[in-house]
N, C-alpha and C positions, 0 to 999 in steps of 0.2 A: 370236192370235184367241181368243175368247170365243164356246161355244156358250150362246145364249141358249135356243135352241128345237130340240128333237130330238122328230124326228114321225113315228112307223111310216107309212110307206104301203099296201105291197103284197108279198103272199111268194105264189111262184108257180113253176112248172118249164118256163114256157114265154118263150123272151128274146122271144118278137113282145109280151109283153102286160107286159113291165117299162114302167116311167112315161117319156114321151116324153122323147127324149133333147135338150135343151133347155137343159141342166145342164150342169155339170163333174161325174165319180162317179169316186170313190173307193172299190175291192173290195176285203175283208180275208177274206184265207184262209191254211190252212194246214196240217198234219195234225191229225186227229179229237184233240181235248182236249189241242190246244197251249195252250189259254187265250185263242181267238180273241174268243168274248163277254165276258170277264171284263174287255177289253182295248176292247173297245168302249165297253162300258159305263162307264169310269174317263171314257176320253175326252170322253165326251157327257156324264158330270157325272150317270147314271143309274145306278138300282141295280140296273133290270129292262127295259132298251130293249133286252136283246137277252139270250133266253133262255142262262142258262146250266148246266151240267148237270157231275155228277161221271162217270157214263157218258159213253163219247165216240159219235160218230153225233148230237148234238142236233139241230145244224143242217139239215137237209134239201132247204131248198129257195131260194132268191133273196129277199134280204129288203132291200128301198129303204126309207131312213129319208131323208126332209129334214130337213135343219140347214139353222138358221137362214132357212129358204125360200130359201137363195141353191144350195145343192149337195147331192147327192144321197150317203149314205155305204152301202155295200150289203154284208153279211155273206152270205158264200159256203158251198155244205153243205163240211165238212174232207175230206178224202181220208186213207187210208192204213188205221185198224188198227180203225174202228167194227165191230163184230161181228153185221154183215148179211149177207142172201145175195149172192154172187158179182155176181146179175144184178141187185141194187139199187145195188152199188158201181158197175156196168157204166154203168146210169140215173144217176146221181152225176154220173160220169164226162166222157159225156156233157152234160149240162147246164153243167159247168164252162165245158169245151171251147167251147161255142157260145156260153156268155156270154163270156168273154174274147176271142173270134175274132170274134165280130160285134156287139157293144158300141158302137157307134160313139163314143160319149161317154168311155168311160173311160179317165181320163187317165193313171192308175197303181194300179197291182198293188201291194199290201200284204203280201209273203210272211213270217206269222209262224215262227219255228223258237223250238224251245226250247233256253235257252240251256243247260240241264244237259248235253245231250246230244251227242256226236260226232256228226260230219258225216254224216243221215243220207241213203242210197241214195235214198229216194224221194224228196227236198227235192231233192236234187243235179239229180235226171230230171228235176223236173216245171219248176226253174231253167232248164236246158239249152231245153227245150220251149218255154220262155217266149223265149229268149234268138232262138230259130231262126224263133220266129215274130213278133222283133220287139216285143217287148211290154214298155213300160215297166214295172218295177219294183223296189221299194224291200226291203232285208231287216229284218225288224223282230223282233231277238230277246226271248223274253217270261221271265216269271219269273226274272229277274237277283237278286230279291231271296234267294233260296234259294240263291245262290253266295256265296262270299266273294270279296273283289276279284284276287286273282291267281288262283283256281279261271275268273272268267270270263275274265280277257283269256288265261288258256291255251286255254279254249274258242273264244274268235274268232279268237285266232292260226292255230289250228287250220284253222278254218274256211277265215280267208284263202286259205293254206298251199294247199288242197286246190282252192279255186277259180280261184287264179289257175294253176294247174295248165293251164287249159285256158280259161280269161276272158285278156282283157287288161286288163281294168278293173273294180272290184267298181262293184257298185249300190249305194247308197245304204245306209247304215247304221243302224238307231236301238235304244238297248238301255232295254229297259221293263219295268217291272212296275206291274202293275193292282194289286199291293197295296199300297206304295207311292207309284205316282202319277206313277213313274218314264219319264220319256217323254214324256208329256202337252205339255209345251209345244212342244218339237220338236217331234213330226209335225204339232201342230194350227197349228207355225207354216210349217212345210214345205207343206202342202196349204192356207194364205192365201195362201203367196209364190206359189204354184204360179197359181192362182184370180187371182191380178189380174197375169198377162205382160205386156210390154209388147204382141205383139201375139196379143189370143185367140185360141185352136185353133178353126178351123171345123170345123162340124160337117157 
């Protein structure tokens, strides 16, 4: 797939006034400056669709872009280490939760990790939570480029290692770098295959 047209719509903290669920959507999140916009951005072929920032916390709020007018891509606020107060993570938190719980439209979860790092506590939780409430998604590790090739598959072995611990089956895999370019074909051909089932999800 080829994005020809990538088009902000709406950022907002309330999921009654996201864009009519009409669409297939596709949410990317993951902890505060794992490189979720940078990863957006490569994808959509933009250099500024979706703010990116060297502080982590950028994101704050629900942000629907259409592609292509056929499907909706939504960047989510991060969780984890933004250096706010308690009771804004709390608001964060929240907002996450009721987007992903009552979405009706979205078809998969985007959860980015970074690939530097060992299997971290709060990725493991927020998996588990996804896992209990049923919730399709994909794991998408970012900055691959900053490893060498046996630094990252000791990194995802790891990862496996740890998951299957307590999974019976991983989710979906894809390993990416936005500086690079690493990834791009995959997902944007995993979320076409996805986009035309044999029979569509109602809504």
């Amino acid at each position: 797939m080829i994005i020809k047209k990538a088009e902000y719509l709406i950022s907002n903290t309330d999921v009654k006034k996201c864009p009519a669920p009409d669409k297939h959507e596709y949410a990317f999140i993951g902890r505060s400056n794992v490189g979720k916009s940078s990863l957006i951005n490569m994808l959509t072929n933009r250099k500024s669709l979706a703010k990116t920032s060297v502080k982590p916390g950028k994101t704050k709020l629900i942000n629907h872009f259409l592609i292509n007018e056929k499907w909706y891509l939504v960047d989510l606020p991060g969780y984890g280490y933004a250096k706010v107060a308690k009771s804004e993570k709390q608001k964060w938190n929240i907002l996450i939760e009721d987007y992903i719980l009552k979405r009706k439209n979205l078809i998969c979860l985007f959860l980015l990790l970074d690939s530097r790092l060992e299997p971290q506590k709060i990725d493991l939780n927020f998996m588990q939570w996804l896992g209990e409430n049923n919730i399709s998604f994909v794991m998408v590790f970012t900055k691959t480029d900053k490893l060498s090739v046996p630094q990252l598959e000791r990194n995802l072995t790891n990862y496996k290692i740890k998951l299957l611990k307590s999974w019976e089956t991983l989710p979906q895999i894809f390993i990416t770098s936005a500086t690079a370019g690493t990834g791009k074909e995959d997902i944007l051909g995993f979320i076409d295959q996805t986009n035309h089932p044999i029979h569509e999800k109602p809504y």
